[in-house]
N, C-alpha and C positions, 0 to 999 in steps of 0.2 A: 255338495261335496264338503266332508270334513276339512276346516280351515287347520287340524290337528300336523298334519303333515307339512305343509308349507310354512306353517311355523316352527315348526321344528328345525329342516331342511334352514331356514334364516337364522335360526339359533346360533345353530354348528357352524353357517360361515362366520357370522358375526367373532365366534370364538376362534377360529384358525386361521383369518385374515389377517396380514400382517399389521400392527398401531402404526399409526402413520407420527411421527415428531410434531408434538405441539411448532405451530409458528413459534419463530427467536423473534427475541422483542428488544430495540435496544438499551431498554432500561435492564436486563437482565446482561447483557453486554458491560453494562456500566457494573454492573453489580457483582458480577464474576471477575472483572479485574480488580475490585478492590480485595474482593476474598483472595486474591493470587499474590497480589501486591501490597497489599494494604493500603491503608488511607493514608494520601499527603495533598493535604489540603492546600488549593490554591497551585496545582500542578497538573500537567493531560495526565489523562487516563491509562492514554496510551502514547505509546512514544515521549515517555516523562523528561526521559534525559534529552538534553540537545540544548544548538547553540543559536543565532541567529545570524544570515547572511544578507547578502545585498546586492545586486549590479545592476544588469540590463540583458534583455532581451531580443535578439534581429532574427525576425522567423523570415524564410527562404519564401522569394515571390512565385519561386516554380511550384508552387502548393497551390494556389491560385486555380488552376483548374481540377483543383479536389473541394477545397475549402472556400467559400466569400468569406470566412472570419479575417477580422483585420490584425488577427495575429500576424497573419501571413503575406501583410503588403509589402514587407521589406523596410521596413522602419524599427527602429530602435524603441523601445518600451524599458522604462523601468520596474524593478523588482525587488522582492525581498522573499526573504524563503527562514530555511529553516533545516537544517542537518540534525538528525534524529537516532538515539535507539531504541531496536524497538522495546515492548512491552511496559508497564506503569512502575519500574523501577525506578528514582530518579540518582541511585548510585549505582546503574546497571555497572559491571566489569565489559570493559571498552575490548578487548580482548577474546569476547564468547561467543559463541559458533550461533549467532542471533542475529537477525536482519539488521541493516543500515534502513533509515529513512530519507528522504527529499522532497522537502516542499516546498512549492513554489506559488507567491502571488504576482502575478502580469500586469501590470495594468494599461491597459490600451487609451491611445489619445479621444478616441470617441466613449469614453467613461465606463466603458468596459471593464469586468474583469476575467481574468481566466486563470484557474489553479491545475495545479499540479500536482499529486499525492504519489509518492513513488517508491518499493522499494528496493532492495539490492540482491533480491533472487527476482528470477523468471516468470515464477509461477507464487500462485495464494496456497494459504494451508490447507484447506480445505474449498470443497464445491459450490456450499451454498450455507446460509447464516444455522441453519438448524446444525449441518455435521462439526460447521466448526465452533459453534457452542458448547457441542455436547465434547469434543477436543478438547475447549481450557476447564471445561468442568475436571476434568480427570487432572487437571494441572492444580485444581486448590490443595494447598498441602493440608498433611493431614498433621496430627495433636505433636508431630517430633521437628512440626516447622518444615517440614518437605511434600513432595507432590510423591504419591505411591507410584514409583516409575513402571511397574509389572501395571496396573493399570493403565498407564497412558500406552505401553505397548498393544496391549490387547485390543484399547478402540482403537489404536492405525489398522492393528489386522483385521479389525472388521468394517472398518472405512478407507479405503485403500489410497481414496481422492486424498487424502490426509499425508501420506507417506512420499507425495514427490518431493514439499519442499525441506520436509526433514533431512534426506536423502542430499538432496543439494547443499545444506547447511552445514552434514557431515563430511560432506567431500572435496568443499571447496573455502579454501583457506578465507577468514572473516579479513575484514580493509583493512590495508597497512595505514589508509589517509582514508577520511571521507569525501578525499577527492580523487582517489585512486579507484574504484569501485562504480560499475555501470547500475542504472537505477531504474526500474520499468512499473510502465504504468499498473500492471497487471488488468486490466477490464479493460473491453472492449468499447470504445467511443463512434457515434458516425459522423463523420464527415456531409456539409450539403451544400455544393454548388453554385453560383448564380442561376445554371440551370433546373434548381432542386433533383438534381441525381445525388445518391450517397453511395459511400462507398465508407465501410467497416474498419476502421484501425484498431490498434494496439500504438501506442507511444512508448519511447521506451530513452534515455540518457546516456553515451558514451562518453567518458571522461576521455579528454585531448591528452592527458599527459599518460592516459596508461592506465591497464589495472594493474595492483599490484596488492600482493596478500601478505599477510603477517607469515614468521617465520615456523616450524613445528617448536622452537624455543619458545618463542614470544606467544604463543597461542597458549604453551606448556607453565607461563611466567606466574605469578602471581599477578592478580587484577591491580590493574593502575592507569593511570589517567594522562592519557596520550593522541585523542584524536582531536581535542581544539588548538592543544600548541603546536601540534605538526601542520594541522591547517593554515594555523596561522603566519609560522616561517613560511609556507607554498606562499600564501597573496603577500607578506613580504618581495617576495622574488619576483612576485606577476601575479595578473586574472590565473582566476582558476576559471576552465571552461570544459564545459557537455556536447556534444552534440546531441540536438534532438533529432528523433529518426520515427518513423511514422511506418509501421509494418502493415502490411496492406492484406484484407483477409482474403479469402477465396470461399469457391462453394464448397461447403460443408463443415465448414471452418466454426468450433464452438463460440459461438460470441453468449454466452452465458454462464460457462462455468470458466472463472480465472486460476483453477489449480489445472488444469491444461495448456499446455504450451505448443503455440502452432509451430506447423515443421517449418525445419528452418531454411527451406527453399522461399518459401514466401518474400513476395517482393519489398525493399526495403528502400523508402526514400528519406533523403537527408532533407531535413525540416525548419533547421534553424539552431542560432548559436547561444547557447547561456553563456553567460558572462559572470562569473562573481568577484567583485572586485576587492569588499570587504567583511569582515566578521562584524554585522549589523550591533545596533542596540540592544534593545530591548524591545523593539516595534514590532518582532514576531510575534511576540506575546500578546499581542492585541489581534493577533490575527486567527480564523479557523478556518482551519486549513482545508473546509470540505473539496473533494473533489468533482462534485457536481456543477461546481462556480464556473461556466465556460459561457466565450464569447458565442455569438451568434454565426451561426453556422459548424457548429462546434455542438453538439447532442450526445447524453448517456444513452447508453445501450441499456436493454431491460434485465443487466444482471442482476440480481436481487442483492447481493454483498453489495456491489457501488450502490445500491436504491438503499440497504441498511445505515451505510459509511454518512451519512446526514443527519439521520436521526440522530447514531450515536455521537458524532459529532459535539452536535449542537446543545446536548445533553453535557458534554464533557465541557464543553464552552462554557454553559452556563454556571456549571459547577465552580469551575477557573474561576470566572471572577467575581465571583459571590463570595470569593476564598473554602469553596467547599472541598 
């Protein structure tokens, strides 16, 4: 039989099958925020602006029969973190409709560490490293110094995963403090046992004192520099404190894609107390803030975004203190 046909027949699909997105790489990650942001050497990539904090940490022993990590014996650990905004801006306008950051280092008495990566929506921008690459690609401005916004439109309408946390950014007034404002882990982590059973979480930070949002004024102001001296008068007065809370998944529950947010029936237990007592040094800056860093009994989930957040990381790290 003529092989003329069957070749043919592989041609046509080869040509009307959908191109599947080159894998994202996180050097291209690195590389897309400088073309957004430009180069400032010797600063993250991402989450450029921010401050550094400090206290301590007492995770709830009622976790115990989720977790053996010895976050969770009931002892007191100290910390240092880092309040953040986001994108490689380092004069972001404190004021724009833009995620808040938190990040947290643990360090546990048996030499442990355990991080914290967190932001101040629900949900990620996108589903997975390739839709949200091909996102900030539409974000490099073009020759008049701006991002062509009719483009960035068009790829939410054609990536949909894209359009929750814009949606949430648009409709919910940005931090009055960056201690007023809840902070979540977005990916999904496992929990394991003494008995090796796991069970799927989401983490997520409730500020004690309250959310509270900037005013339709204050949002409407000119950009100006008001969330380290507001923090600062708060630890004045006292700790600033989180609750951490540990959302517990169920069956069929996405543990892969972090622009999904589970319903909010899902069980929620209280986890343990951040404490911040002061606005740190400068010791943050020695630190990278991967979120993979977790104590024993404490495991990433196979989301491919938290599997990318390392590499590029560590990339950014490097850059920092090379002064690149």
């Amino acid at each position: 039989m003529s092989l003329l046909k069957p070749l043919c027949i592989a041609t046509l699909l080869s040509l009307t099958a959908p191109v599947a997105a080159d894998p994202a790489t996180a050097p291209e990650f690195i590389d897309t925020f400088a073309k957004i942001f430009g180069e400032h050497p010797g600063v993250r990539k991402g989450h450029a602006k921010g401050i550094c904090i400090a206290g301590d940490f007492q995770g709830a022993a009622a976790i115990q029969p989720y977790s053996k990590s010895a976050l969770f014996s009931g002892a007191s650990y100290p910390l240092i973190g880092r309040f953040s905004m986001a994108g490689g801006n380092p004069k972001a306008a404190e004021n724009s409709r833009s995620p808040r950051g938190l990040a947290l280092q643990i360090k546990l008495n048996n030499g442990e560490l355990q991080h914290f990566a967190l932001l101040s929506t629900p949900m990620f921008g996108a589903k997975d490293p390739e839709s949200f690459l091909g996102l900030l690609k539409t974000l490099i401005p073009g020759p008049d110094g701006k991002p062509d916004m009719a483009k960035v439109a068009a790829y939410r309408a054609a990536h949909p995963d894209t359009q929750a946390q814009a949606k949430y950014l648009a409709s919910t007034p940005p931090p009055a403090s960056y201690a007023n404002t809840p902070y979540f882990g977005l990916h999904s982590f496992m929990l394991t046992n003494q008995n090796e059973q796991q069970q799927a979480v989401r983490w997520q930070l409730q500020p004690v004192d309250g959310v509270k949002g900037l005013t339709a004024a204050e949002i409407a102001a000119k950009p100006s520099e008001f969330l380290q001296q507001r923090l600062a008068k708060q630890l004045q007065q006292g700790p600033v404190q989180f609750k951490l809370q540990l959302v517990l998944a169920e069956a069929g529950d996405n543990l892969l894609d972090p622009s999904i947010v589970w319903p909010a029936s899902r069980k929620t237990l209280d986890a343990g107390l951040v404490t911040l007592r002061t606005q740190g040094d400068n010791a943050c800056d020695q630190v990278n803030f991967d979120p993979n860093v977790l104590s024993a009994g404490i495991s990433p989930s196979a989301d491919p975004i938290l599997a990318m957040r390392s590499a590029a990381y560590a990339i950014s790290f490097g850059k920092r203190l090379t002064g690149h």
